[in-house]
Every structure is written in C-alpha cells, then in structure tokens.
C-alpha positions in Angstrom: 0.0 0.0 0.0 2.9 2.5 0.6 4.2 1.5 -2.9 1.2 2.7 -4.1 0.9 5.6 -2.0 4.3 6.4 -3.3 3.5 5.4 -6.8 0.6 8.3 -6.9 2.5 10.9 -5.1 5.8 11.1 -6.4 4.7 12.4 -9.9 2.3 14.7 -8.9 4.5 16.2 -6.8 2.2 15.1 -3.4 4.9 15.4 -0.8 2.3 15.1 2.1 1.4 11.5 1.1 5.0 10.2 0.4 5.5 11.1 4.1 2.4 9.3 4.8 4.1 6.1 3.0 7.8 6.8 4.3 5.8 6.7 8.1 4.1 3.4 6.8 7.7 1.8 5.6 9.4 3.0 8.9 6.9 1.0 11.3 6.8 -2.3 9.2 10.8 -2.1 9.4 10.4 -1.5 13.3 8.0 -4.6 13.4 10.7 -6.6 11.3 13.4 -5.5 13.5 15.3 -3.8 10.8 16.4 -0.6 12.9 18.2 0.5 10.2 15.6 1.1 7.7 13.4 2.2 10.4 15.8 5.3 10.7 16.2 6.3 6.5 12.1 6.0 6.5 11.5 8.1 9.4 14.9 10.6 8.4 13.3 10.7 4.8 10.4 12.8 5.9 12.5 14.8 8.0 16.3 15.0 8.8 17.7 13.8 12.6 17.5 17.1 14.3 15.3 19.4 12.4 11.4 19.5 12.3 10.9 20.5 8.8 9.3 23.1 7.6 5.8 23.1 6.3 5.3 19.5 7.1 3.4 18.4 9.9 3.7 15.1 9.7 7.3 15.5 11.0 5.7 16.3 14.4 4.3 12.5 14.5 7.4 10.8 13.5 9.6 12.3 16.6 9.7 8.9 18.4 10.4 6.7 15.9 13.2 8.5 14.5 15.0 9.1 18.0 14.5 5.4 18.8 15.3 4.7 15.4 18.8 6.6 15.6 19.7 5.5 19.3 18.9 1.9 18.2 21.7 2.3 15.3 23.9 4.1 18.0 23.5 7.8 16.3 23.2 9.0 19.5 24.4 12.5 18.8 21.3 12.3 16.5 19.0 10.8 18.5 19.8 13.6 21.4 19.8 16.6 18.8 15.8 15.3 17.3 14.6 15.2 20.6 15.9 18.5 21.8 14.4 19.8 18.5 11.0 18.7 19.5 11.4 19.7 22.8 12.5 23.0 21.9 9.5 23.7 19.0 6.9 23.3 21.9 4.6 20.8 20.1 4.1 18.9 23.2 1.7 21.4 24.3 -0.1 20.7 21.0 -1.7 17.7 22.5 -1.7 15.0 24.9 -0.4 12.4 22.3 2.4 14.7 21.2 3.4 15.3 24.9 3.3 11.3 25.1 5.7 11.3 22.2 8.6 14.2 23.0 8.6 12.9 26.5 9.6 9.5 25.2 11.8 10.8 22.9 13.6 12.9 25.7 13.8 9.9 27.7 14.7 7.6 24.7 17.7 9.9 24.0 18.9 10.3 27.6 22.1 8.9 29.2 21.4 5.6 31.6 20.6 7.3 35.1 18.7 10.1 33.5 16.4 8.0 31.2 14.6 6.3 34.0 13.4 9.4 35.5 12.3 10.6 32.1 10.1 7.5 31.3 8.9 7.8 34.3 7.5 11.3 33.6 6.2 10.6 30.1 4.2 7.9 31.6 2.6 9.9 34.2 1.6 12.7 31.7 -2.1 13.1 31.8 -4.7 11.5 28.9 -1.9 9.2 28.1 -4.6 6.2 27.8 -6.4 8.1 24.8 -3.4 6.9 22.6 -3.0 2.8 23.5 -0.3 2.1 20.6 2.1 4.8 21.4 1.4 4.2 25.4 2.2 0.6 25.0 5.2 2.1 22.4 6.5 3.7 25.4 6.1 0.9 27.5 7.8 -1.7 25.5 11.2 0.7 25.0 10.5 1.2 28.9 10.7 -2.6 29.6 13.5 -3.0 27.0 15.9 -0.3 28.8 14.9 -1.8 32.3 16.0 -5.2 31.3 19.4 -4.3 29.8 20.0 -2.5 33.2 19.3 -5.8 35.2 15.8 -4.5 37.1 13.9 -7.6 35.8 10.8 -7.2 38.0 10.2 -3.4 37.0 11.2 -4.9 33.4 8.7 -7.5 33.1 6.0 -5.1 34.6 5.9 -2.2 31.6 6.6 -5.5 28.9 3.7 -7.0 29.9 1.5 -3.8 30.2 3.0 -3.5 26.8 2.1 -6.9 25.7 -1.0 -7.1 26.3 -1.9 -3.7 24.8 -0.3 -4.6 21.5 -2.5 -8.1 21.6 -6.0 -6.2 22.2 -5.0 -4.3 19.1 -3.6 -6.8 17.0 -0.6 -5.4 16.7 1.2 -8.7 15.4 4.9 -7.3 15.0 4.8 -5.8 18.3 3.6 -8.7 19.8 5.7 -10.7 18.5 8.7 -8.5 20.3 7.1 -7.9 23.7 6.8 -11.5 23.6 10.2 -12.0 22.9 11.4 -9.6 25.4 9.5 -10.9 28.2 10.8 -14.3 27.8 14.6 -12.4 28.0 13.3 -11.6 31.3 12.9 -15.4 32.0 9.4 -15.2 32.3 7.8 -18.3 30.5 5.6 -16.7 28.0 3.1 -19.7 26.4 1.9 -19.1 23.5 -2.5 -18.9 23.2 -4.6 -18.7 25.7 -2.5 -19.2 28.7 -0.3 -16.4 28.1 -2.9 -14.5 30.3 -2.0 -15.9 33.2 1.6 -16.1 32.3 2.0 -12.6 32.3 0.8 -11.9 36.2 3.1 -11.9 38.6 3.7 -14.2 40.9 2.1 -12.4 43.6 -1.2 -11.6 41.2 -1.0 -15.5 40.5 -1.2 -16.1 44.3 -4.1 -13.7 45.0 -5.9 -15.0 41.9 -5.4 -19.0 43.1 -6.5 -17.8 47.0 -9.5 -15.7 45.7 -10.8 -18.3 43.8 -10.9 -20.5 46.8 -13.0 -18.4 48.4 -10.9 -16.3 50.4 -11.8 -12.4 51.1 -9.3 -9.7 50.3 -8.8 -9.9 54.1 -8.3 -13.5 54.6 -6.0 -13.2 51.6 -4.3 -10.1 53.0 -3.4 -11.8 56.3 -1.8 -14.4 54.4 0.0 -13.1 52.1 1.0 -9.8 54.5 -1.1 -7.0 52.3 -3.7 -4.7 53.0 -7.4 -5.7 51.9 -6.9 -2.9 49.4 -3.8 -3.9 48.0 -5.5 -7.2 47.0 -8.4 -5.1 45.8 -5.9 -3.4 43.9 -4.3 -6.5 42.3 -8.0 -8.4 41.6 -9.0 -5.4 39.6 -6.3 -5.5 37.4 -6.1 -9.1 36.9 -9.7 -9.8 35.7 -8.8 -8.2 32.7 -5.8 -10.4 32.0 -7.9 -13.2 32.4 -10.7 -12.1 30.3 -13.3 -11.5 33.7 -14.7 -8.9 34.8 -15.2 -10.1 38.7 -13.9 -13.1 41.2 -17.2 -14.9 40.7 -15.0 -15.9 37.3 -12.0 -16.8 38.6 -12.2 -20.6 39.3 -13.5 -20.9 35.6 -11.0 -19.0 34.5 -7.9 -20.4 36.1 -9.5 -24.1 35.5 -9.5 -23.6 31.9 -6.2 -22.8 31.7 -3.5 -25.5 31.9 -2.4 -26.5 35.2 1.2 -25.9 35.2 0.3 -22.2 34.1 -1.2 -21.7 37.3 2.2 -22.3 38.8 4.7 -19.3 39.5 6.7 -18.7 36.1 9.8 -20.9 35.1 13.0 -19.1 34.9 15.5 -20.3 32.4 18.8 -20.9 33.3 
C-alpha cells in the first residue's frame, strides 16, 4: 500500500502522502526488526534534528526517529531530534504529542537520567487516549529496564506493553514484547494461557487464593497485604484473564493449563 501511495505521489508532486508512505515503511521495518531502515524512512520525511518546515507530519514521527537513531547508535542524532522537538513546543499541542517528546527525551537520555524521564512521560495526563504509542513507550521502557538488570520493573511495563499490543492486533509488536519478556525469563506460552503467564507471581497467588473463596482480608493476612492492595491486584487481573469479577476466577484459572497456574519458570 505504501508502494502505491508512493507510486501516486511522487509524480504529482504530493509530498504530504510520500510522508504518509515513508511513516508506513518506517513501522513495518520496526516490526521486522530492521532498525536501520526504520531510521532512513523516518529521516526521509525529516532530517535527525530538524522539524521540517511546512510539514506536519514530521511532528508524528519524533519517536520513531529518535528510537530509530539510538537503536543504530546515532546518539548525537538521537539527542539533537529530541531537543528539537522539545525545543519547537509541540508537546503542548496535544496529549499524544506530549506522550511522544517525552519518550523521545527519555529515549535519548544517558542511563541514570532516562529512567526518571520514562517515568515522567508515563505519568503525563490522557496518556490512555493513545493505546499504541502508550504501549510504544512501554515496550522501550521494559526493553531499557531489562538491559539495566531491574527484571521485575522490566517484566511489569513488557507486559503492560504486551498485552496492549494483543487487544489491538498489533502482530509485530507482539511478537517483540513476547520475545522480550521471555529475556526476562518469564515463560511466555503461546494462546490462551499467556494470560495468566503474564501476572506476577504475587497476582497469581491472590488470583489462586480468591478463587478458593478467600476475602481480600483473609488473603491479606496471608499473604501480609492490606485488603486494598488485593483489591488493587483483583481489579487489574480480571482483565488479563478475560473476567470482569472473582465470581469468574475458578472458571477461568480451571481452563487454563495446570502448570500455568504455577509461579513462572526461569531459564537458566
């Protein structure tokens, strides 16, 4: 389709649509892995460092083409796009462009100085408006975390990434949070079961004692939480398992095999 995009635009002289395509061809090369063309599509609707002129579309592409360059170690790139969306202002053009020049600043940032930067993009407000680049952010989050050794945080944003990318269907990026969970040496099974895969341990252990029967106090005392920390955890592990209340859990952990139920293998 971005052939053809292409294919229509470059004769006519339709440079808003060959960004369009060149946008296209940089997140297919980012879902294949291929950094490196991920960069020349995302540089070829605007140079690393400059926010062209007349050409909005450069404003959406800020992300991509800092992770892009980092990824390919043009870090001097990387850092000189980010500071030249930071210093246009666009992230007070909207939520989602916020989202995106506050991941690119944190993207581009030293290790020390890029936690406390993710950390900020992810607490800007409306962020949930925008699931793909959220779960974007997420995924380079979980990515950064691993390589530093902080496994647990790690596996927490990969799976909130994960699971984002598998309610849209985004196949690629599946397909890499997938691959970077399991890096974490979380087992990640493939179908069904991955729901439960992805909680962690201590959501597995609420989940097994709730659907026993327990209250959120009985399971408290057990497991030393407060009744609304295990609140906490229910409510954001019925969606993982498809439910919507505990009156669904024993179903739901029953139909899924028994060894999944377990706490995750490691690999060696």
């Amino acid at each position: 389709m971005a052939d053809e995009m292409t294919g229509w635009a470059t004769p006519r002289g339709v440079a808003l649509v060959q960004c369009y395509a060149a946008h296209v061809r940089a997140l297919a090369a980012f879902g294949e892995g291929d950094v490196g063309a991920a960069y020349q599509h995302a540089a070829a609707v605007s140079p690393a460092g400059v926010l062209a002129s007349h050409n909005p579309h450069a404003m959406w592409l800020v992300l991509d083409l800092t992770e892009a360059a980092a990824r390919t170690k043009r870090h001097r790139e990387a850092t000189a796009h980010a500071a030249a969306a930071r210093q246009a202002g666009i992230a007070a053009i909207s939520p989602r462009l916020a989202l995106l020049v506050a991941a690119a600043a944190a993207v581009a940032a030293p290790a020390g100085r890029d936690v406390e930067l993710f950390e900020e993009a992810l607490s800007l407000p409306d962020t949930q408006r925008w699931p793909f680049d959220l779960a974007r952010v997420h995924l380079i989050y979980g990515e950064r975390l691993r390589r530093s050794k902080a496994t647990t945080e790690s596996r927490r944003h990969l799976t909130q990434a994960l699971e984002t990318f598998q309610r849209l269907g985004a196949d690629p990026w599946v397909e890499r949070a997938t691959a970077e969970l399991r890096a974490t040496g979380l087992a990640v099974p493939t179908g069904r079961a991955i729901y439960l895969a992805v909680l962690t341990p201590q959501q597995q252990q609420i989940a097994i004692l709730a659907a026993q029967g327990m209250t959120n106090k009985q399971i408290g005392a057990r497991l030393a939480l407060s009744s609304r920390t295990v609140a906490a955890h229910l409510y954001q592990l019925f969606p993982k398992l498809g439910i919507t209340s505990r009156a669904g859990l024993r179903d739901a952990l029953t139909k899924l095999p028994t060894k999944e139920v377990d706490e995750p293998r490691q690999y060696e």
